[in-house]
C-alpha distance (Angstrom), angle and dihedral (degrees) to the residues before:
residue distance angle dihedral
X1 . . .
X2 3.43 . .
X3 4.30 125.0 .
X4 3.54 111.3 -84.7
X5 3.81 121.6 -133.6
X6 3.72 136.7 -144.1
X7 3.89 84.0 -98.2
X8 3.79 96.9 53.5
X9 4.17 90.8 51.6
X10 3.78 122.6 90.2
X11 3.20 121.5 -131.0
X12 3.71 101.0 -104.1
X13 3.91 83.5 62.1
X14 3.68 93.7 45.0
X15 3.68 90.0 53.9
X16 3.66 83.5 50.1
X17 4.12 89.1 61.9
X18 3.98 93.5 47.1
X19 4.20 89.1 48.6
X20 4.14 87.6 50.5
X21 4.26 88.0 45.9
X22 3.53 86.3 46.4
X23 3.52 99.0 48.1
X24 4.45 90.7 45.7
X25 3.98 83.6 57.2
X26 3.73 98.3 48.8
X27 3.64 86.7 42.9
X28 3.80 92.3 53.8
X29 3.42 105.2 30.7
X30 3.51 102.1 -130.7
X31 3.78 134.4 74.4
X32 4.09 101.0 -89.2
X33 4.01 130.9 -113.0
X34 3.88 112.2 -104.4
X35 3.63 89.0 -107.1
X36 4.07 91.3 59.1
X37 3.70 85.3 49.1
X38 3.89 97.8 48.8
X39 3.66 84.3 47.9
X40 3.70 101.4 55.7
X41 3.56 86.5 40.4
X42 4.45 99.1 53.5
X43 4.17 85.2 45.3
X44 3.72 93.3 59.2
X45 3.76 90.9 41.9
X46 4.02 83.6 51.4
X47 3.66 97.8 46.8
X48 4.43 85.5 48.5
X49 3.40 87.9 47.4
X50 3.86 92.5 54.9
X51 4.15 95.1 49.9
X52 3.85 87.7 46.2
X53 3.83 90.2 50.3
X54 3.98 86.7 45.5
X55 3.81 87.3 50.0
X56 3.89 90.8 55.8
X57 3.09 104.3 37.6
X58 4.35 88.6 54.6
X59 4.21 84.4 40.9
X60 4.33 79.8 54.3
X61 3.64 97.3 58.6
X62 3.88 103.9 33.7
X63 3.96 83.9 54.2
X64 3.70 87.7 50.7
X65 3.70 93.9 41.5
X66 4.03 84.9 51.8
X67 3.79 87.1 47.3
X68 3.61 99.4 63.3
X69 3.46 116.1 78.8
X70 4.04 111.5 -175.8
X71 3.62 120.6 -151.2
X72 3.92 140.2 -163.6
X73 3.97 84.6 -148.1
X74 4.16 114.0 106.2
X75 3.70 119.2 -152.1
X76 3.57 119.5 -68.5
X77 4.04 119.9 -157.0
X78 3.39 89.3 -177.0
X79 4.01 91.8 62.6
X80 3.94 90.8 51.3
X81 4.22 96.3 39.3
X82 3.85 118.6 89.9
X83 3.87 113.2 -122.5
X84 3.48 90.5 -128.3
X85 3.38 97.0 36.1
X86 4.18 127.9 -117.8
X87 3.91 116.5 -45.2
């Protein structure tokens, strides 16, 4: 999967980015360094990139769950041969 961007997020998960800045500053006690903020902002990206992946990945296996269809029925060569045999 590639890296999401600030343009890919919702805003539910960009709010999510502000509340972790906010959080580093209060923790601090200053305003933070544009590296602190950067940082703070690629670990939430990394931790939404995770659920999504988690969300796929289940999507991926009910889809092939749904997919496969089992049957009683053997194989029939009958079913796949021509009557009249192949030209």
């Amino acid at each position: 999967m590639k890296k999401l961007t600030l343009k890919d997020l919702t805003e539910s998960q960009l709010q999510q980015i502000k509340m972790k800045q906010a959080q580093l500053k209060r923790e601090l006690g200053r305003s933070l360094t544009n590296s602190e903020l950067n940082k703070a902002k690629e670990d939430v990206i990394a931790q939404i990139m995770k659920e999504l992946e988690k969300e796929e990945k289940k999507a991926r296996a009910e889809k092939k769950k749904d997919k496969f269809v089992p049957s009683d029925e053997t194989f029939s060569w009958s079913k796949k041969n021509h009557s009249r045999g192949v030209r």
